[in-house]
VEXKE-204362 format. One record per residue: z, x, y of N, C-alpha, C, CB in turn; residue in three letters; chain. Coordinates in Angstrom, 1 decimal. Glycine has a CB too. Layout:
// residues N
r nz Z nx X ny Y caz Z cax X cay Y cz Z cx X cy Y cbz Z cbx X cby Y type ALA mol A
...
This chain:
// residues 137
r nz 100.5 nx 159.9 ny 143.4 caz 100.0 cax 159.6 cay 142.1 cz 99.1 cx 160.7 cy 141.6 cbz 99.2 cbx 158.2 cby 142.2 type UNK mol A
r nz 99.4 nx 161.5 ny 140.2 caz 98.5 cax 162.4 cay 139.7 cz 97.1 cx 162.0 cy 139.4 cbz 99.0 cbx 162.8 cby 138.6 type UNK mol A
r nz 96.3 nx 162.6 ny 139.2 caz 94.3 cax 162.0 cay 139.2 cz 94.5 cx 162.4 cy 137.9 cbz 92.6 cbx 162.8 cby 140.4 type UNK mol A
r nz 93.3 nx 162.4 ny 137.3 caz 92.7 cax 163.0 cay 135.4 cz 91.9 cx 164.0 cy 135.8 cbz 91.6 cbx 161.9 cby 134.1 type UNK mol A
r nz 91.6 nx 164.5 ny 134.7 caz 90.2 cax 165.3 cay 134.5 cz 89.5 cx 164.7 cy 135.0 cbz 89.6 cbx 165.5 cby 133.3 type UNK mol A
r nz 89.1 nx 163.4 ny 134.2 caz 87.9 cax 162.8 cay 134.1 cz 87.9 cx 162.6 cy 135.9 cbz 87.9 cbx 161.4 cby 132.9 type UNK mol A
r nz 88.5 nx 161.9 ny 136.6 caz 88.3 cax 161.4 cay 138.4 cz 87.9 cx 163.1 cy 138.8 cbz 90.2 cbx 160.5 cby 139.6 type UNK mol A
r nz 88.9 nx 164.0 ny 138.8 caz 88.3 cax 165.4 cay 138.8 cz 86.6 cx 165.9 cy 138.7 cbz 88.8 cbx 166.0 cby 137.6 type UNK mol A
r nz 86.5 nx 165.6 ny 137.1 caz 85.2 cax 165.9 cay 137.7 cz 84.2 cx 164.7 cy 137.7 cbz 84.5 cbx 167.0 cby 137.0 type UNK mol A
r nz 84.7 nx 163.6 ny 138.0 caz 83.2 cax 162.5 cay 138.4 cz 83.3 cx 163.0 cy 140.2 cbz 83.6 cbx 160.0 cby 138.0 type UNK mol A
r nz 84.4 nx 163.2 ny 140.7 caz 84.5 cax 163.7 cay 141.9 cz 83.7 cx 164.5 cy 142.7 cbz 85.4 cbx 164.1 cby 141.9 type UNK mol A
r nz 83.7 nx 165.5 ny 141.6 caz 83.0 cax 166.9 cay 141.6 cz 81.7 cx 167.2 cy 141.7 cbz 83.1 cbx 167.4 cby 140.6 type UNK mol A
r nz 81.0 nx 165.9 ny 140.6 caz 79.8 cax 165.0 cay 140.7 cz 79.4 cx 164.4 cy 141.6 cbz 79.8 cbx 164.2 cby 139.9 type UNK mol A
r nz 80.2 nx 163.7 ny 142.3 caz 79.7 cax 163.0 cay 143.2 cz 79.5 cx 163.7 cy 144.7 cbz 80.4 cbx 161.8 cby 143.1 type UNK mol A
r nz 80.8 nx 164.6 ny 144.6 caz 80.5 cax 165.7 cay 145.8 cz 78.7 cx 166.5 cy 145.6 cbz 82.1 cbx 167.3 cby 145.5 type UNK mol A
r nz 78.0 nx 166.8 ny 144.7 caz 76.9 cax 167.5 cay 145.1 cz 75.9 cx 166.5 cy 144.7 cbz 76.7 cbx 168.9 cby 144.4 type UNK mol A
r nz 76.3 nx 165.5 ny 144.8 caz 75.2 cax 164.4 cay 144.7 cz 74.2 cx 164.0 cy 143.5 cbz 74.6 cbx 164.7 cby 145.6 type UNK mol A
r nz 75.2 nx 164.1 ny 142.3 caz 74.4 cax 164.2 cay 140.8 cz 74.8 cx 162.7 cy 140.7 cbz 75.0 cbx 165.3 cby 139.4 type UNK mol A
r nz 76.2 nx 162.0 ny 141.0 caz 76.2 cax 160.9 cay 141.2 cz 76.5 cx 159.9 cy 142.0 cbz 76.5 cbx 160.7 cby 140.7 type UNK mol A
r nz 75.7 nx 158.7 ny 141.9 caz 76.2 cax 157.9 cay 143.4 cz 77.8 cx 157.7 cy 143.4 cbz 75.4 cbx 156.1 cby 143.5 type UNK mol A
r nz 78.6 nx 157.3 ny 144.4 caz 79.4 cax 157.0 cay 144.6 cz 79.8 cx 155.6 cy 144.1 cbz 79.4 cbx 157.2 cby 145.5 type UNK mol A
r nz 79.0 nx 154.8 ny 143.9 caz 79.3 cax 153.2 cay 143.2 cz 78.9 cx 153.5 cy 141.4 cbz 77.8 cbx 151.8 cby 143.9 type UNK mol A
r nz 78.5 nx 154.6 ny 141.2 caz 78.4 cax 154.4 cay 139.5 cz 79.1 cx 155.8 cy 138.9 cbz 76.5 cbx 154.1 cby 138.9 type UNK mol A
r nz 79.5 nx 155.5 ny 137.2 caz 80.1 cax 156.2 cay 136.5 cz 79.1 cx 157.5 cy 136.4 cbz 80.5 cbx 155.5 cby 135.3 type UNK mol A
r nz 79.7 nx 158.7 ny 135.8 caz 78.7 cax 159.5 cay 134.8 cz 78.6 cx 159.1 cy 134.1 cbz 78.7 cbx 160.5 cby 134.3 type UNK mol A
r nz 77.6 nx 160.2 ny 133.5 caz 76.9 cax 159.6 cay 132.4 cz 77.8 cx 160.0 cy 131.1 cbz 75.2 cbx 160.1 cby 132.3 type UNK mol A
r nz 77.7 nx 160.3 ny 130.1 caz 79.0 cax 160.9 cay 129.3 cz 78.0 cx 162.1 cy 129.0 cbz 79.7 cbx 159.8 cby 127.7 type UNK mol A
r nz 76.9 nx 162.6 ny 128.6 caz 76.7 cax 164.0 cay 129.1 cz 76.9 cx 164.7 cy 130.2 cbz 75.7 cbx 164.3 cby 129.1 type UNK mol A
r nz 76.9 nx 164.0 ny 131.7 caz 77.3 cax 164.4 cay 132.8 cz 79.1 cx 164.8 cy 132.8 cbz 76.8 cbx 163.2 cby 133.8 type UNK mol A
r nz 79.7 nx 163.9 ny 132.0 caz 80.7 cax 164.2 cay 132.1 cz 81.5 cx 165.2 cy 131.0 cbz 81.1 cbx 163.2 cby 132.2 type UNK mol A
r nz 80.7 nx 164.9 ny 130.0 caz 81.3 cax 166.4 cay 129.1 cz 80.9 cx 167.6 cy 129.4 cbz 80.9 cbx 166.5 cby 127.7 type UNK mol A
r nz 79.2 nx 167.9 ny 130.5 caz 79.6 cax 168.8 cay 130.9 cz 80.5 cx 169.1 cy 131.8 cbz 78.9 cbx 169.2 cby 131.1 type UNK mol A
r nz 81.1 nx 168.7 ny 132.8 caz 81.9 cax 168.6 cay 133.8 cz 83.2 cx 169.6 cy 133.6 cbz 82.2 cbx 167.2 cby 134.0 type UNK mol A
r nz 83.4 nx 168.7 ny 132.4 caz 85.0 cax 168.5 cay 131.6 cz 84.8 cx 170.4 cy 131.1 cbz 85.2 cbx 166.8 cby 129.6 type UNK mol A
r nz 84.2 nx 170.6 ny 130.5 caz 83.8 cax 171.8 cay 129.9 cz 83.7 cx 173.2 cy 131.0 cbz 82.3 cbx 171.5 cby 129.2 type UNK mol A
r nz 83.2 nx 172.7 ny 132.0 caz 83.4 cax 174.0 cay 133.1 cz 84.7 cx 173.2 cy 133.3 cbz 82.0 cbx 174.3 cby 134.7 type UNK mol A
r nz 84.8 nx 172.6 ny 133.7 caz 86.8 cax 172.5 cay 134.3 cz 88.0 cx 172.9 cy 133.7 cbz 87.4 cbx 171.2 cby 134.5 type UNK mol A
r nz 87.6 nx 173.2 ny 132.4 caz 88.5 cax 173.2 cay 131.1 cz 88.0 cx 175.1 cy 131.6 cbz 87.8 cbx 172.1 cby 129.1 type UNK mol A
r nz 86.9 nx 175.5 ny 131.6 caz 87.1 cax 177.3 cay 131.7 cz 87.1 cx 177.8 cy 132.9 cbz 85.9 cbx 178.2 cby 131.1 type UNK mol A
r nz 87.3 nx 177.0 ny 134.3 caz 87.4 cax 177.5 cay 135.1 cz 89.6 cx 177.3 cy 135.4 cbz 86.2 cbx 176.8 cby 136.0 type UNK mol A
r nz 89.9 nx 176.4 ny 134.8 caz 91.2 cax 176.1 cay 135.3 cz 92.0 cx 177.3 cy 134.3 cbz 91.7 cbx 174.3 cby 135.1 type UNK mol A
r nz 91.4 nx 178.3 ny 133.3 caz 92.6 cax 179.6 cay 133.2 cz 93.1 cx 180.4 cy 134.3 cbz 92.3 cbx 180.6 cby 132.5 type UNK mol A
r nz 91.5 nx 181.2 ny 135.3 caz 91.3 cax 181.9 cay 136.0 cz 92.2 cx 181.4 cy 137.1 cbz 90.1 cbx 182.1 cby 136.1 type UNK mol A
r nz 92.2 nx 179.4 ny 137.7 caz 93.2 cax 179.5 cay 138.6 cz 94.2 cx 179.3 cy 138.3 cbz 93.1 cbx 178.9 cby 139.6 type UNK mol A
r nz 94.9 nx 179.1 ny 136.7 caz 96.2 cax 179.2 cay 136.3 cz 97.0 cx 180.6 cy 136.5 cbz 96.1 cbx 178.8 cby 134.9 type UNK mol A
r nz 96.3 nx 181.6 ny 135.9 caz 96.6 cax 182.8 cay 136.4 cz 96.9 cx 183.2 cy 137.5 cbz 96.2 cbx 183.3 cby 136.2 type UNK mol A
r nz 96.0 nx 183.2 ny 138.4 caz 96.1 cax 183.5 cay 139.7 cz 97.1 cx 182.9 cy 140.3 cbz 95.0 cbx 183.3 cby 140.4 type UNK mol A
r nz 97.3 nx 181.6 ny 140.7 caz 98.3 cax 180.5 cay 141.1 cz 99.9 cx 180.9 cy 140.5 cbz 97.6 cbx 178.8 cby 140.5 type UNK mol A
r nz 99.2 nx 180.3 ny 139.3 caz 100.9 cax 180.8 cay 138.7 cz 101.2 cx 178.8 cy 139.1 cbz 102.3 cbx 182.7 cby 140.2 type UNK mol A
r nz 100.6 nx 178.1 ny 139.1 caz 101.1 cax 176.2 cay 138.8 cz 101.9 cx 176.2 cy 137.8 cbz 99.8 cbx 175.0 cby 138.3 type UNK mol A
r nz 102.5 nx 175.4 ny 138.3 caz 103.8 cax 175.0 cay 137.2 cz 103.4 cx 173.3 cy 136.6 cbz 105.6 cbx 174.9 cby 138.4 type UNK mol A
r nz 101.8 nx 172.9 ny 137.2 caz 101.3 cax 171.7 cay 136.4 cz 100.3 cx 172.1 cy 135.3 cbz 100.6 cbx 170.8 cby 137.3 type UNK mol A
r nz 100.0 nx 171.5 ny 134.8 caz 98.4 cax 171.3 cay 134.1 cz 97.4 cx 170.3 cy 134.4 cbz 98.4 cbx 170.9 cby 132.8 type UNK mol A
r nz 96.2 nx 170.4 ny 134.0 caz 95.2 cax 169.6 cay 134.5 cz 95.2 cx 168.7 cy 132.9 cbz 93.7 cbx 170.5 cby 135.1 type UNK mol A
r nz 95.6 nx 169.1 ny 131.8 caz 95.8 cax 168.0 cay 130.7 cz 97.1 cx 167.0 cy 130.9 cbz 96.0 cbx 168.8 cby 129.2 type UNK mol A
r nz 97.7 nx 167.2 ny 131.5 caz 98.9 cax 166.5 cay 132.0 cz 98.4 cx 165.2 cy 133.4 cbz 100.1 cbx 168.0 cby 132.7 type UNK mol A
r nz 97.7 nx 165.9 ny 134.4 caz 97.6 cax 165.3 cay 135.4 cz 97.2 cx 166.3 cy 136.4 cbz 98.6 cbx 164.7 cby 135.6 type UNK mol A
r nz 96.4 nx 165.9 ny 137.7 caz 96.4 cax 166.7 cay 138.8 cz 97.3 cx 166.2 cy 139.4 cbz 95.3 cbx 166.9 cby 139.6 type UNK mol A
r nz 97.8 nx 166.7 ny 140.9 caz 99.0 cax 166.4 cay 141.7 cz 97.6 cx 166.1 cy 143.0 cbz 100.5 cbx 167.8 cby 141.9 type UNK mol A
r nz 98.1 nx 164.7 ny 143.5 caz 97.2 cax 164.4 cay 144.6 cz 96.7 cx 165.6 cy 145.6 cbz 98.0 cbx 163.5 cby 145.3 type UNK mol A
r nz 97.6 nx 166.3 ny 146.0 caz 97.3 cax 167.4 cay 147.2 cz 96.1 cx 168.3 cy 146.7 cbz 98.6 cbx 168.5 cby 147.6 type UNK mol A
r nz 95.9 nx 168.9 ny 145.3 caz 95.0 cax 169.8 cay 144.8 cz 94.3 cx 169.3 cy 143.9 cbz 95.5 cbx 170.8 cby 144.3 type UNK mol A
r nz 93.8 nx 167.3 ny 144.3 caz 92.8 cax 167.0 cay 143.5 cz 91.3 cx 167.2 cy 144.6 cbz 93.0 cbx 165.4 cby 142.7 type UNK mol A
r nz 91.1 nx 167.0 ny 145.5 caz 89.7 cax 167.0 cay 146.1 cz 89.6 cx 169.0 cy 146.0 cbz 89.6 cbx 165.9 cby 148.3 type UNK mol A
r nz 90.5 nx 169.9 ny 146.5 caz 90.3 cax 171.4 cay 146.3 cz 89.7 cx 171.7 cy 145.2 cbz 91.4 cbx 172.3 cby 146.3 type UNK mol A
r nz 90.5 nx 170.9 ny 144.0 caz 89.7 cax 171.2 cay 142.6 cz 88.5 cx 170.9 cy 142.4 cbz 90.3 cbx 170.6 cby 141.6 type UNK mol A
r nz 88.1 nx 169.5 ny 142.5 caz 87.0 cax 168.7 cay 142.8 cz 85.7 cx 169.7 cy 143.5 cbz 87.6 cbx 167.5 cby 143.7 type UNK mol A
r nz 86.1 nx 170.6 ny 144.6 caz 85.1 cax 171.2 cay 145.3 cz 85.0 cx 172.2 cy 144.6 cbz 85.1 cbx 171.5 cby 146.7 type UNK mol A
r nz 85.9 nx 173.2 ny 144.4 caz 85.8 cax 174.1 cay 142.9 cz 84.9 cx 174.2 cy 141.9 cbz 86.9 cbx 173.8 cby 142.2 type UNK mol A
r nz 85.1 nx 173.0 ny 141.2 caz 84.4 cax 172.5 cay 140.2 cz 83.2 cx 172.2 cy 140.6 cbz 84.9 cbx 171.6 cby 139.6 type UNK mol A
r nz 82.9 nx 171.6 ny 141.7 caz 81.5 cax 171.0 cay 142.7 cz 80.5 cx 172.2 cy 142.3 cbz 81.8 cbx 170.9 cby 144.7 type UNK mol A
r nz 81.4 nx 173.4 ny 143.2 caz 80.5 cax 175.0 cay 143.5 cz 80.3 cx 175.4 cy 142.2 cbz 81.5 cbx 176.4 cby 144.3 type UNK mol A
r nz 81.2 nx 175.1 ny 141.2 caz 80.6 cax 175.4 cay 139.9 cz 79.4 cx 174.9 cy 139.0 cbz 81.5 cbx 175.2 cby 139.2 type UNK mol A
r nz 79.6 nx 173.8 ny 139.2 caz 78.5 cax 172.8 cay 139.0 cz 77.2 cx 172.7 cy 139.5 cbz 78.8 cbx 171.9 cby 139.4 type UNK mol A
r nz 77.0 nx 172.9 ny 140.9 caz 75.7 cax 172.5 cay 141.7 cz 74.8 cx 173.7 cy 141.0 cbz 75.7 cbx 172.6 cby 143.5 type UNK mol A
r nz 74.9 nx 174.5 ny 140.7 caz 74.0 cax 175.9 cay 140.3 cz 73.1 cx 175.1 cy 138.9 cbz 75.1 cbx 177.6 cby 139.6 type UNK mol A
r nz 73.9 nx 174.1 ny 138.4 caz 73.3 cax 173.8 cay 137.0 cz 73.1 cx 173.0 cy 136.9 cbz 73.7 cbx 173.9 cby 136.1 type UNK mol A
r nz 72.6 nx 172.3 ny 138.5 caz 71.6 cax 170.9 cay 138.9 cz 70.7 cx 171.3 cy 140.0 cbz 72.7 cbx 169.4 cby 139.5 type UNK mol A
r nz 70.8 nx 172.5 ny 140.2 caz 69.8 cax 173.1 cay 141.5 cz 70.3 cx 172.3 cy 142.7 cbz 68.1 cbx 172.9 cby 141.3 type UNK mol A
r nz 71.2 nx 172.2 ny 142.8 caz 72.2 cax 171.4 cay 144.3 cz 72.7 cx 172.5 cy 144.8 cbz 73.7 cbx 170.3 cby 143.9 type UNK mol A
r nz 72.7 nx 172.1 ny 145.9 caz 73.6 cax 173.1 cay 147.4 cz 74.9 cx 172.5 cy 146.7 cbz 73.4 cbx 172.4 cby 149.6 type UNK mol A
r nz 75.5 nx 173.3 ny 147.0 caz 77.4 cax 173.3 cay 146.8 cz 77.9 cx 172.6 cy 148.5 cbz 78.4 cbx 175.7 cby 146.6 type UNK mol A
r nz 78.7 nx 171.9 ny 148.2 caz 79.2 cax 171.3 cay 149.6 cz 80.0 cx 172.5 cy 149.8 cbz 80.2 cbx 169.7 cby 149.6 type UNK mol A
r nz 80.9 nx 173.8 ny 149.4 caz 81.5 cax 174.6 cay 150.1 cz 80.8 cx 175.6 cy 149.0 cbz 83.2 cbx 174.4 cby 150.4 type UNK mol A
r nz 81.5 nx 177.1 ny 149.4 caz 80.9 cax 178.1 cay 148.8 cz 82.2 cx 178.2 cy 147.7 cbz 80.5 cbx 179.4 cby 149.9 type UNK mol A
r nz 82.0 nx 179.0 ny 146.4 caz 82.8 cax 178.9 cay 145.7 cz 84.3 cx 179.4 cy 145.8 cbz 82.3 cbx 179.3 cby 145.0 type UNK mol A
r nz 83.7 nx 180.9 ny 146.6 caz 85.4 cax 181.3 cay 147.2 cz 86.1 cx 180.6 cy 148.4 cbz 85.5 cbx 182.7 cby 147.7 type UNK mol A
r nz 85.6 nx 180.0 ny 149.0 caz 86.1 cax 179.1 cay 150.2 cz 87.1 cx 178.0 cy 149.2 cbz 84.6 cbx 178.1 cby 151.2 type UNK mol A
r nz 86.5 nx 177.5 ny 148.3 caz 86.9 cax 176.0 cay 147.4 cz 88.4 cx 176.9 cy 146.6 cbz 85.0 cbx 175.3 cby 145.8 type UNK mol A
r nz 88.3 nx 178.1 ny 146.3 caz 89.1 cax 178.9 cay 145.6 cz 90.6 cx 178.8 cy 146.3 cbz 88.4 cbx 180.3 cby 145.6 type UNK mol A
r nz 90.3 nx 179.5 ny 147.5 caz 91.2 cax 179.6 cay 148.2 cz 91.5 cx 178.4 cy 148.6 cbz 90.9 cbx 180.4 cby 149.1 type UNK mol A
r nz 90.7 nx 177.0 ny 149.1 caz 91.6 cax 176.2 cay 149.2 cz 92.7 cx 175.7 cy 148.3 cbz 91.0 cbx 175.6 cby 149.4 type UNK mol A
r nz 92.2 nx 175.9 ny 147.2 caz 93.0 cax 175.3 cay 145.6 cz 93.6 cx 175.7 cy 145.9 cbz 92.8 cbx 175.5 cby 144.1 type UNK mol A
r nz 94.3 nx 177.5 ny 145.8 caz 95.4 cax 178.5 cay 145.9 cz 96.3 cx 178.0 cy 146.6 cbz 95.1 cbx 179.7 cby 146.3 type UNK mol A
r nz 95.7 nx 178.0 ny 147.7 caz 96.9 cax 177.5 cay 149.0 cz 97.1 cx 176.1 cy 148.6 cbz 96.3 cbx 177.5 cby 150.8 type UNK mol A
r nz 96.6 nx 175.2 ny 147.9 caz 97.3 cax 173.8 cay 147.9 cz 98.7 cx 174.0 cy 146.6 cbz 95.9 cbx 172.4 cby 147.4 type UNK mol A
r nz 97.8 nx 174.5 ny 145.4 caz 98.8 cax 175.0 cay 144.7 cz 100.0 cx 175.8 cy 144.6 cbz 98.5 cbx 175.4 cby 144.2 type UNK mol A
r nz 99.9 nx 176.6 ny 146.0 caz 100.9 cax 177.8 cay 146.5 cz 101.9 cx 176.6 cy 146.9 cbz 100.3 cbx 179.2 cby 147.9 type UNK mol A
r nz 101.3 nx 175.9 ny 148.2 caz 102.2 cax 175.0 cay 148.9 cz 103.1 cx 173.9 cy 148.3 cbz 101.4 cbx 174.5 cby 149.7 type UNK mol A
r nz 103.0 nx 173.6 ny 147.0 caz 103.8 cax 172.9 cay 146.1 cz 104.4 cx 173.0 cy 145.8 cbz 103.7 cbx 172.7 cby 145.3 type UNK mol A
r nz 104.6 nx 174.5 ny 145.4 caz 105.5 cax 175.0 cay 144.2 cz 106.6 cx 175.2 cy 144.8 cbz 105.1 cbx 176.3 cby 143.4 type UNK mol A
r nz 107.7 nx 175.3 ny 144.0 caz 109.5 cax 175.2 cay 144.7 cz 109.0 cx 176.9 cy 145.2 cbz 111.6 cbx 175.0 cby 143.1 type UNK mol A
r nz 110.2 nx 177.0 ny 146.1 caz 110.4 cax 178.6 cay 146.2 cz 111.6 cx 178.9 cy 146.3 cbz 109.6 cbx 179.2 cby 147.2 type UNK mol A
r nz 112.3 nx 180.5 ny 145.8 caz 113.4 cax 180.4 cay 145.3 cz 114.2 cx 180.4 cy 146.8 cbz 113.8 cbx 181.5 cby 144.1 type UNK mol A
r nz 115.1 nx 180.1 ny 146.8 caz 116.1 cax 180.3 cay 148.2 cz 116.5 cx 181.7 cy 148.3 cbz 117.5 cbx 179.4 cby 148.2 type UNK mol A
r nz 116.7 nx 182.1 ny 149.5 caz 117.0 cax 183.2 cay 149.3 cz 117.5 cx 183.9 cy 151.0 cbz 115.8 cbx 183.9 cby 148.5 type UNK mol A
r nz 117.9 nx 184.8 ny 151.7 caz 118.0 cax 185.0 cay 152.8 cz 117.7 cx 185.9 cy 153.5 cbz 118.9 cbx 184.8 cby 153.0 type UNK mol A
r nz 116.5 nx 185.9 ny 153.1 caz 115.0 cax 186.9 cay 153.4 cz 114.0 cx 186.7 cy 153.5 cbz 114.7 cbx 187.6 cby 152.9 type UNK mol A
r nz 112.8 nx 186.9 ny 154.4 caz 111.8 cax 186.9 cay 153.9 cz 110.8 cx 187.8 cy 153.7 cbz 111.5 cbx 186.4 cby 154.2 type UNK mol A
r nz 110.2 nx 188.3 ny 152.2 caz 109.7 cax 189.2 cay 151.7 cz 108.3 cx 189.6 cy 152.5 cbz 109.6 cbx 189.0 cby 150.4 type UNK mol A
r nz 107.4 nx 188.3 ny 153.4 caz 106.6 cax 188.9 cay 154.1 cz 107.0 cx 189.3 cy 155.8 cbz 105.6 cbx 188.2 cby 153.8 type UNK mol A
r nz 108.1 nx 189.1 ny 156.1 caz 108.3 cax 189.4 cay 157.4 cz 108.3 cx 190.8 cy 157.6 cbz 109.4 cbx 188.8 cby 157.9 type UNK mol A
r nz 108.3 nx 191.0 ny 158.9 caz 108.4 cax 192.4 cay 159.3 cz 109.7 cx 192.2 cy 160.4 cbz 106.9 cbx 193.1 cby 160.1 type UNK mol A
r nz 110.3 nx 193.5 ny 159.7 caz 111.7 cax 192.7 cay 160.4 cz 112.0 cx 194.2 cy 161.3 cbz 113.4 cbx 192.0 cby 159.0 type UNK mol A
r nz 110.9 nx 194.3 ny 161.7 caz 111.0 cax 195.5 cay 163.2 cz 110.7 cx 196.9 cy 162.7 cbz 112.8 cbx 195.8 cby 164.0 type UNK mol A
r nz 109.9 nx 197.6 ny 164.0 caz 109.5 cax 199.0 cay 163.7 cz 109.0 cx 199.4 cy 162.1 cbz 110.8 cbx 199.9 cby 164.2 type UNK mol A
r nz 108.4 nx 198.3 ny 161.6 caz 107.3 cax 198.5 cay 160.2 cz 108.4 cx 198.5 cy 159.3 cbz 106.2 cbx 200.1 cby 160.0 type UNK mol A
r nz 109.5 nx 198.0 ny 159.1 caz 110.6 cax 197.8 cay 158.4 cz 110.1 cx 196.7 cy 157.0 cbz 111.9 cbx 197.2 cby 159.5 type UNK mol A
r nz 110.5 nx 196.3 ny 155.9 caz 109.7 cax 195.3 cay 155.4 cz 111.1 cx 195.1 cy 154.2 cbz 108.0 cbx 195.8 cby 154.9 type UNK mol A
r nz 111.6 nx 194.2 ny 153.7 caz 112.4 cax 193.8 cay 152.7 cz 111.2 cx 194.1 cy 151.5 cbz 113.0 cbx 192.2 cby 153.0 type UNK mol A
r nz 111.9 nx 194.7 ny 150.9 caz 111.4 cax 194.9 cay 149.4 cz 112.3 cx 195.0 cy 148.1 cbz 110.7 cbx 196.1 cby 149.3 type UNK mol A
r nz 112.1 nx 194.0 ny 147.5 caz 112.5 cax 193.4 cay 145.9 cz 111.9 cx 194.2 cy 144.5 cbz 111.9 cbx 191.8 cby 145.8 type UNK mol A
r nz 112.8 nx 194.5 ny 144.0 caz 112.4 cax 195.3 cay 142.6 cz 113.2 cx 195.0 cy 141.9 cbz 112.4 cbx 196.7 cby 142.5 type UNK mol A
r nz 112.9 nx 194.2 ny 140.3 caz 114.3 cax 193.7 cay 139.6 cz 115.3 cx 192.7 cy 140.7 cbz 115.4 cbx 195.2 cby 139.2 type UNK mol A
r nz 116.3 nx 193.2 ny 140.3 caz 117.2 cax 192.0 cay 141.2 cz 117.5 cx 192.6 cy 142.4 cbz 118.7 cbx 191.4 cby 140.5 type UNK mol A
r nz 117.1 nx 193.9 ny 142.8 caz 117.4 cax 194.7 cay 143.9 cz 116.6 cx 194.4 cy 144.9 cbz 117.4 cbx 196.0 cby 143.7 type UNK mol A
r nz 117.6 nx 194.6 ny 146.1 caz 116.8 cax 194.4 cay 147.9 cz 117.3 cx 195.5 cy 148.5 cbz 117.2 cbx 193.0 cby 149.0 type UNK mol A
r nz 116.4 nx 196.0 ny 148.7 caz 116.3 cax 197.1 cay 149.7 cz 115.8 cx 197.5 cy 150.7 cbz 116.1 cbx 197.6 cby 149.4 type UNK mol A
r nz 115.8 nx 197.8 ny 151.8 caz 115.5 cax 198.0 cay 153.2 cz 114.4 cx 199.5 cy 153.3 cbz 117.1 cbx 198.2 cby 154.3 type UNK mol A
r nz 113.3 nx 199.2 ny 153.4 caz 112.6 cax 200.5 cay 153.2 cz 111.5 cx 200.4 cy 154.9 cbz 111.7 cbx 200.4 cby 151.4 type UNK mol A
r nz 110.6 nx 201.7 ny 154.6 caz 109.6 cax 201.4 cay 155.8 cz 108.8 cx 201.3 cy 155.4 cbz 109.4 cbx 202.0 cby 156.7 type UNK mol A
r nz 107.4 nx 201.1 ny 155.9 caz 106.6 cax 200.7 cay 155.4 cz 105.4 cx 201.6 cy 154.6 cbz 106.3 cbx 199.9 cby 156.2 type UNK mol A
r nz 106.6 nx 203.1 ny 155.5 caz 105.4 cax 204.3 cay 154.8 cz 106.2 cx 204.9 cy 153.2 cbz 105.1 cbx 206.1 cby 156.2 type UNK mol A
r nz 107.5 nx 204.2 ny 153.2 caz 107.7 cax 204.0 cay 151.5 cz 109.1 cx 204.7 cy 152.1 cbz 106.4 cbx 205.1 cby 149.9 type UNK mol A
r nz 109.4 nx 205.4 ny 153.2 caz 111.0 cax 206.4 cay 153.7 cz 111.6 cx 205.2 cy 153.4 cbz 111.4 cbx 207.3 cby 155.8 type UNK mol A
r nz 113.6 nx 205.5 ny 153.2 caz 114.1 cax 204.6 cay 153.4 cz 114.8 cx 205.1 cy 154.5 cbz 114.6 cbx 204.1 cby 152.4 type UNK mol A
r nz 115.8 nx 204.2 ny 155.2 caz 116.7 cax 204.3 cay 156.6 cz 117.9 cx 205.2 cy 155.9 cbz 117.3 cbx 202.5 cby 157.3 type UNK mol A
């Protein structure tokens, strides 16, 4: 089941302890929230490369990563400790968002090392067998 914004960041909130766990924000608490989540989610759209949106829905796996994301963003502008550090919360997002996404099939793999510093490398639709100091075989 996808989460909202809004559980996003009351989440986010409630991770640095602006709100209890038994009650709502406040609706200034939550428009600011919405507002850093709304300018922080280009930076990991780009990076990620998600094939969701956060106006659409979150996808269960990358709602608490987001949530701490947004947390580390947040606590600075309530004088709160961050429950993680911002790039820790980053990288978790990435990898939850990496781990989602289809990946194309194929009968290679572009990070293996497939002996003596050998490395598959893709350019356009080309594969080619190179080393890793750029010689080819």
């Amino acid at each position: 089941m996808e989460r909202t914004r809004e559980e996003t960041a009351l989440r986010a909130l409630r991770l640095i302890g602006v709100v209890a766990s038994d009650e709502p924000g406040s609706a200034d608490q939550m428009r600011g929230a919405l507002d850093v989540l709304d300018s922080i989610w280009p930076e990991v759209l780009a990076e990620a490369q998600a094939t969701w949106d956060i106006a659409t829905g979150v996808p269960q796996e990358a709602f608490v990563p987001l949530a701490h994301l947004l947390a580390a963003e947040l606590a600075g502008e309530y004088s709160v400790a961050s429950p993680m550090t911002r790039a820790r919360a980053k990288l978790r997002l990435l990898a939850a968002i990496r781990a989602r996404e289809p990946r194309e099939c194929c009968d290679y793999d572009p990070c293996a090392d497939y002996g003596a510093g050998a490395r598959v490398v893709v350019i356009g639709d080309q594969k080619s067998d190179v080393w890793n100091d750029g010689g080819t075989w």
